[in-house]
N, C-alpha and C positions, 0 to 999 in steps of 0.2 A: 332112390334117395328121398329122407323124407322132405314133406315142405318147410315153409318157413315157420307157419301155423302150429305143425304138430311139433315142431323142435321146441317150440316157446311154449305148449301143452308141457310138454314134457319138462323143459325145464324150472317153469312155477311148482312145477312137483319136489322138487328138491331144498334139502333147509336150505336158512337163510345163508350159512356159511360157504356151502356148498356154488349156492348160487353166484352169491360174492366172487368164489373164483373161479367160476366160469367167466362172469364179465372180466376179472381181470385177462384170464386166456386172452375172450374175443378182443378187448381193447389192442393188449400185447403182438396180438394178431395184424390190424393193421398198424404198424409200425412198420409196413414193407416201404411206407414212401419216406421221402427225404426228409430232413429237417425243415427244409425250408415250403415242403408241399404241405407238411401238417400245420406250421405256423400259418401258410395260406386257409386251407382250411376252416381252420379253429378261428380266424381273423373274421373269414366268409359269415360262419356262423354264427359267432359275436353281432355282427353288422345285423345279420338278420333278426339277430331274436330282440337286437338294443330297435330299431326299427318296429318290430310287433309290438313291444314294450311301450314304444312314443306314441304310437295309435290307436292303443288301448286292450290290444288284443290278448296280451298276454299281462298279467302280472309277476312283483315281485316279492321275494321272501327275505328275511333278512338272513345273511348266511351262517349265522348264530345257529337261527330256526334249521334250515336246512342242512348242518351239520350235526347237528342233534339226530334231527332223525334219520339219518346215514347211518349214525353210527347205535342207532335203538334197532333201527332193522337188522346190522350184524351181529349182534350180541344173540 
């Protein structure tokens, strides 16, 4: 099996389109858990990144910005 590495080699190699649906796949992917595991989650992670956010760790973009370029990298 390959590793994590050579998957994500491999997968930079493919257009942009291509790429796009793979992440859809892997996303679609875990969808094994409940509703209410993923709402935990996604909550989990909100909390953490608003947190790195407050302390200066991370910044932000406006989601204008970052829709834009979502949607320049699939085209």
């Amino acid at each position: 099996m390959p590793t994590l590495k050579q998957c994500e080699t491999q997968a930079l190699k493919l257009q942009h389109k291509e790429r796009a649906i793979l992440a859809e796949h892997l996303i679609a992917s875990l969808d094994a858990f409940s509703e209410s595991e993923n709402e935990n989650l996604w909550l989990a992670e909100s909390e953490k990144r608003y947190k790195m956010f407050k302390k200066g760790k991370i910044t932000a973009r406006p989601a204008k910005n970052v829709l834009r370029d979502a949607y320049s990298a699939i085209k």
